[in-house]
C-alpha positions in Angstrom: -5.4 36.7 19.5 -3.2 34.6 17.1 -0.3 33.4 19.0 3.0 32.3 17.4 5.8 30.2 19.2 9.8 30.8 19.4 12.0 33.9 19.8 12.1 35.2 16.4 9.3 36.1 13.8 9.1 38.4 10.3 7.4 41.1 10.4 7.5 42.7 6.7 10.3 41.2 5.8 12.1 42.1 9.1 13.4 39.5 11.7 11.9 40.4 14.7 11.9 39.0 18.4 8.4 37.6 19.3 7.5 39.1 22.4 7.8 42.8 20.0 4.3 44.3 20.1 2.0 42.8 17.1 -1.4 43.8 18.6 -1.3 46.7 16.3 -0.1 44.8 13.3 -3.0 42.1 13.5 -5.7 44.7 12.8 -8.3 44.3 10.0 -9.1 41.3 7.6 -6.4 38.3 8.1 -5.7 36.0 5.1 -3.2 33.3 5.8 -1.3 30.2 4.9 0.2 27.5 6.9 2.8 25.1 5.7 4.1 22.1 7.1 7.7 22.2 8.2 9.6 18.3 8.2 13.0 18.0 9.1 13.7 21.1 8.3 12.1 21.3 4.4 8.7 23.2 3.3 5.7 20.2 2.4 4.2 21.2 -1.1 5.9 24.9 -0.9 4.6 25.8 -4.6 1.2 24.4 -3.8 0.9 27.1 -0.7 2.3 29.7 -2.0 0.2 29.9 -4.8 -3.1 29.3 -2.9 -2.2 32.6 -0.5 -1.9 34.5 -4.2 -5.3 33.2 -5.2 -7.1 34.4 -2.0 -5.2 38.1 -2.0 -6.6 38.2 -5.4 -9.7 36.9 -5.0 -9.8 40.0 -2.1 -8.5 42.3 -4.8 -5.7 42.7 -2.3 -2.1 44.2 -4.3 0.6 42.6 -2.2 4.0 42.4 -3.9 4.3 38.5 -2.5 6.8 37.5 -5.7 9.4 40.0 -4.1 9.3 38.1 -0.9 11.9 35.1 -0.7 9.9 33.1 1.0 11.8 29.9 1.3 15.0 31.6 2.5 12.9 33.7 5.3 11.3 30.1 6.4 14.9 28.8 6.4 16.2 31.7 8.4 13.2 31.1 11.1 14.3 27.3 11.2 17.8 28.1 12.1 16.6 30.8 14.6 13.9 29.4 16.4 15.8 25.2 16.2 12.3 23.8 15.2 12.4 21.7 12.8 9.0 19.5 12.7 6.2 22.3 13.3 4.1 24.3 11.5 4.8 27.7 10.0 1.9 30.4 9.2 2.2 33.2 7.0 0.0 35.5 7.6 -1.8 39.1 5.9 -3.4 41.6 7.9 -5.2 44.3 5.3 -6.6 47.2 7.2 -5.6 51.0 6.4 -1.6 49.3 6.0 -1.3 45.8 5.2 1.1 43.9 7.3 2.7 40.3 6.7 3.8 37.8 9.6 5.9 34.6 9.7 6.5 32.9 12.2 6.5 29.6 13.6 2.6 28.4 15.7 1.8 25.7 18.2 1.5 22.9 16.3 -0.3 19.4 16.8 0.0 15.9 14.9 -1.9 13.2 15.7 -0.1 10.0 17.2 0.3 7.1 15.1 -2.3 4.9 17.0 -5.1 7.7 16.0 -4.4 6.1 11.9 -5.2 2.9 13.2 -8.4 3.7 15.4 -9.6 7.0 13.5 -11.5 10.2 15.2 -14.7 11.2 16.5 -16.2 13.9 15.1 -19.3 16.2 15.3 -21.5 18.5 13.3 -22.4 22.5 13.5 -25.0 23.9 11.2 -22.7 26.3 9.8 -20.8 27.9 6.5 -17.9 29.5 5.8 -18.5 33.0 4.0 -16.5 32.9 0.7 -15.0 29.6 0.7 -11.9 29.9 -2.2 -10.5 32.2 0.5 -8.5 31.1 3.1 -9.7 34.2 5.9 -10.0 34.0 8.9 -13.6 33.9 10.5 -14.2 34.7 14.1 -17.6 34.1 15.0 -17.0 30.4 13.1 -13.9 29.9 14.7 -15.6 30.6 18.5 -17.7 28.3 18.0 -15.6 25.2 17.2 -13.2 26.3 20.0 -15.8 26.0 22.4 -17.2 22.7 21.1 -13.2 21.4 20.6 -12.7 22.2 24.1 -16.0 20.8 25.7 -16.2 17.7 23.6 -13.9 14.3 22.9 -13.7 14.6 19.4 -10.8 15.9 17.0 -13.4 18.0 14.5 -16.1 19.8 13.0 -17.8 19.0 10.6 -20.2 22.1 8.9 -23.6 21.5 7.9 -24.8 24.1 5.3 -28.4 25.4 4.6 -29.6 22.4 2.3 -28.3 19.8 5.2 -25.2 19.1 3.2 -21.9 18.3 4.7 -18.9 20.4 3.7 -15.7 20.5 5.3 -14.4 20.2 8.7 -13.4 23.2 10.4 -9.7 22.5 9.7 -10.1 20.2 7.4 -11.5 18.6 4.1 -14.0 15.7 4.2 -14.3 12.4 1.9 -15.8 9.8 2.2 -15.5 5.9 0.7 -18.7 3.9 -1.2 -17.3 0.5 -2.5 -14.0 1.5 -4.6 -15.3 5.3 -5.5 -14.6 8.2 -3.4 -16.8 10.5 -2.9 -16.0 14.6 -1.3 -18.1 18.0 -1.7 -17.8 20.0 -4.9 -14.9 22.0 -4.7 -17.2 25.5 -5.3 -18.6 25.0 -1.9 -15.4 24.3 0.4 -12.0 25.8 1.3 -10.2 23.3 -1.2 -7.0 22.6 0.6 -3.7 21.9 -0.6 -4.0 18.1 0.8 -7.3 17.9 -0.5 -6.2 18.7 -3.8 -3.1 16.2 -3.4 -5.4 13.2 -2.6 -7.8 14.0 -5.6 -4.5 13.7 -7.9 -3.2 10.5 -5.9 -7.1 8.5 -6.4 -6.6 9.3 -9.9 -3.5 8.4 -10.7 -4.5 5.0 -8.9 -7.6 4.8 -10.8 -10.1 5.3 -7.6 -12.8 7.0 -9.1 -13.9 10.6 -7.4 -17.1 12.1 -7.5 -17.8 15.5 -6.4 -21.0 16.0 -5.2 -23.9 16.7 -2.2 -23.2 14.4 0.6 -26.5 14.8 2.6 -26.2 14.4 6.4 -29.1 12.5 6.4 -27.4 9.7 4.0 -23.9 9.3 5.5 -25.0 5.7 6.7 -25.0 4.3 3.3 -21.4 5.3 3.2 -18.8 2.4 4.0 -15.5 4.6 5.2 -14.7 8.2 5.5 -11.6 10.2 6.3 -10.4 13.9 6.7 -7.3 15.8 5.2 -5.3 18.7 5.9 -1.7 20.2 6.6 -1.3 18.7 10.3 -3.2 15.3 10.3 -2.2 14.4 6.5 -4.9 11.7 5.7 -6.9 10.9 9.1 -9.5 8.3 9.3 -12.8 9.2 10.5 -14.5 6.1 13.3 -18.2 8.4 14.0 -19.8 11.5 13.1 -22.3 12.5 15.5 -22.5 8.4 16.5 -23.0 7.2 13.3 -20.0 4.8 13.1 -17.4 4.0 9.9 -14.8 1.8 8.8 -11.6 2.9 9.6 -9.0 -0.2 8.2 -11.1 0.1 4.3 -9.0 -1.2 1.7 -9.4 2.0 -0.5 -8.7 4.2 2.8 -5.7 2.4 3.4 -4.5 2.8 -0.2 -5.1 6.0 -0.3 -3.3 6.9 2.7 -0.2 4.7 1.9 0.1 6.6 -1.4 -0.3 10.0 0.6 2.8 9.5 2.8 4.9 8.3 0.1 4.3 11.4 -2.0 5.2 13.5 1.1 8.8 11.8 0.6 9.4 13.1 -2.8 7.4 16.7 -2.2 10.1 18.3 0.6 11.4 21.9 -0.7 14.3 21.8 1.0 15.0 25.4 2.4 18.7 25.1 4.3 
């Protein structure tokens, strides 16, 4: 079961000690978002927020979400709870009521000497059942937990039906030919905010993108590649399955500088 982290939580709106009983409030389907709390300020706030509208939407789900103050619920948990660099997850539980947490989860970011050597990573003939939706999916997520737990690697990469790689199980996936950048159409994978952000950032620095099939049989003609997401930001990847990559490529690192410096000017500051 989802476990969150502190004393205090909300609980439809209502500030609520954490060890209150939630088992029957996590029943049903569970949509969710999680944001990125630095020094106390929400990372791309508007970015989030309107991704977690999309996928309640795209369930047909009617939850009055613009009547929730978000921002000043995140900044009451801050002050509560004293965390200030963690993670924050606001979740939606749709069964016969629907039922909407936030709260503060255990959260990990890599060290800074994982940028400079990159991660392993493996593969798991898998895919994740409507994609645009950010849901949560049991079976899936048993899976990588087991092979997480087992193996030395940081991720997972899925594998679809036509041998094409996807996403990671937590993350987005690119990867680096030359000076073009190359990641999975966004139709087929959870397109995350950070994933998004990147696109935007190899634009505006006129790295060409290409969405499109990367075939797991082909990833060796590929020079770099590198994963995204809330916790690890831009994250080099050094093997998938063996097959070994650049992790210092020129592009990689360009990319990646220009990442953190739009982190700096993308704080919602909440207190």
């Amino acid at each position: 079961m989802l476990r969150y982290t502190g004393h205090k939580i909300f609980l439809n709106g209502k500030l609520t000690d954490i060890s209150f009983g939630l088992e029957e409030c996590m029943e049903g389907q569970n949509i969710y978002e999680v944001v990125r709390i630095i020094d106390g300020k929400i990372l791309f706030w508007e970015d989030h927020f309107n991704r977690l509208v999309n996928s309640l939407r795209a369930k047909q789900v009617d939850v009055p979400l613009s009547e929730i103050n978000f921002p000043e619920l995140i900044s009451i948990l801050i002050r509560q709870n004293m965390f200030r660099y963690m993670n924050i997850r606001i979740d939606v539980f749709i069964s016969e009521s629907i039922n909407v947490i936030i709260g503060f989860i255990p959260s990990f970011y890599p060290e800074p000497v994982i940028y400079n050597t990159g991660v392993k990573t493996v593969t798991l003939e898998s895919i994740r059942e409507d994609p645009a939706v950010k849901v949560v999916h049991h079976d899936l997520k048993l899976k990588v937990d087991h092979i997480l737990k087992n193996q030395d690697v940081f991720e997972v990469i899925l594998i679809n039906e036509l041998g094409n790689l996807t996403e990671g199980s937590r993350t987005n996936l690119f990867f680096i030919k030359g000076d073009a950048v190359f990641t999975p159409e966004t139709k087929d994978v959870l397109s995350g905010v950070t994933r998004n952000k990147v696109i935007e950032l190899c634009r505006r620095e006129n790295i060409s993108v290409k969405e499109g099939n990367i075939s797991y049989n082909e990833i060796n003609r590929y020079d770099a590649c590198f994963l995204t997401g809330t916790s690890p930001g831009v994250l080099p990847i050094s093997f998938i399955d063996g097959v070994g990559f650049k992790v210092h490529s020129s592009i990689l690192l360009k990319i990646m500088n220009a990442y953190n410096l739009l982190i700096n000017r993308s704080l919602y500051k909440v207190e």
